[in-house]
N, C-alpha and C positions, 0 to 999 in steps of 0.2 A: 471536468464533466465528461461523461464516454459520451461511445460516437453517437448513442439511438438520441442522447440527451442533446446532445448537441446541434442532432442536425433536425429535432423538434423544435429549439431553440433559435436555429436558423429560419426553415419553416416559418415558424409564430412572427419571429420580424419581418419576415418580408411580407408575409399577410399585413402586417400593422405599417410597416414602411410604405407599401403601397394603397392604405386608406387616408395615410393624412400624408403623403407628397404626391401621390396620383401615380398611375401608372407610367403617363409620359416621362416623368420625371426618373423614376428605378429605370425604365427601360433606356433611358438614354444612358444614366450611370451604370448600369451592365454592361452595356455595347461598350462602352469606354474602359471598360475597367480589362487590367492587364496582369500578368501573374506578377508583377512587382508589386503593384497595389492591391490583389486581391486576400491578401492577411489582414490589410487593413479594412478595406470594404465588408470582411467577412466580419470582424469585429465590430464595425459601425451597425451591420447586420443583428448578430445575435446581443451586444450589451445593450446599445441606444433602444433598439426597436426592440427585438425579441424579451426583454428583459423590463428595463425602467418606462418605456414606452407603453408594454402591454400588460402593466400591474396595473389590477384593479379599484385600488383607494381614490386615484385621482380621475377625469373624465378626458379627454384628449385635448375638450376645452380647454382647461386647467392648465395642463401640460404645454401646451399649444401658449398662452402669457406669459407661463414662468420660463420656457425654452428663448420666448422672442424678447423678454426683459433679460435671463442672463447673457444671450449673443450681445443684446446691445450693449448692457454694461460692460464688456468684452471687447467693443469695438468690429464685434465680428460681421461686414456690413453683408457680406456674400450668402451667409448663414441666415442674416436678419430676414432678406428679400425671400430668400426658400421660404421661409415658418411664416411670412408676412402671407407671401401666396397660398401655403395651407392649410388659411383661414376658413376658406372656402369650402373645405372639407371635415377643420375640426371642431366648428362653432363658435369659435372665437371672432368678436364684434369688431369693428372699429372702434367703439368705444371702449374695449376689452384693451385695445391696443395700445388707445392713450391713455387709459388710465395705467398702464405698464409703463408709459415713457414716462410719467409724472410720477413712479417710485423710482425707477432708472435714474432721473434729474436730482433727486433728493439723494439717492443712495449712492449714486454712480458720479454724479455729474452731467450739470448741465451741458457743457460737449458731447459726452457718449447719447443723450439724449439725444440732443439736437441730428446727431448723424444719424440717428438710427429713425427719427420724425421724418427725416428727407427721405429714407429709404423707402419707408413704409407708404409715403405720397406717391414718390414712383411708382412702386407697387401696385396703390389704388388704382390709380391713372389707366395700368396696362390691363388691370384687372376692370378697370367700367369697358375700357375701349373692346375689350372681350363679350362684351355681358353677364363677367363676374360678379357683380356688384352685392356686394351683400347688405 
């Protein structure tokens, strides 16, 4: 990709990274981000967000299920809790959530399930104690 595409590219993710993880969240992962990691963060930047994130076919709800169903079948629980929390901004229900652990349990397994149920409780918990609640 040249550089104008690129750093459109860049641009467009961080606009989209910053509507479904919130600002608190990029802003914290900027300040932390170092030139060892920032190849990498640049890529989470323009592929994840700028790209698969902000094509138009799916809604961010969408994105927002099938992101927190494949972390979980993955095991990925640090990842789960992010996309758990950025429900709040992409539409994504509670009920959105379990009906995702109930293909996760069938398709994944009920363990990847079940860790990724506990996560998402945590989740809730900090998000009522907030006045997240959706």
């Amino acid at each position: 990709m040249h550089e104008a595409g690129q750093a459109d590219r860049h641009s467009l993710g961080m606009a989209t990274r910053r509507a479904v993880l919130g600002d608190a969240h990029v802003d914290r992962a900027e300040a932390a981000k170092t030139e060892f990691d920032r190849p990498f963060q640049d890529l989470i930047t323009e592929a994840a967000w700028g790209h698969v994130w902000s094509r138009p076919n799916w809604t961010q709800r969408e994105r927002s299920m099938v992101t927190i169903a494949l972390l979980a079948a993955l095991g990925h629980s640090e990842e789960v809790a992010m996309h758990v929390r950025a429900t709040a901004r992409t539409g994504a229900s509670r009920e959105d959530i379990c009906e995702a652990m109930l293909h996760v349990a069938i398709y994944a397994g009920v363990p990847a399930a079940n860790q990724a149920i506990k996560i998402a409780k945590q989740v809730f918990d900090e998000m009522d104690g907030k006045g997240e609640q959706r």
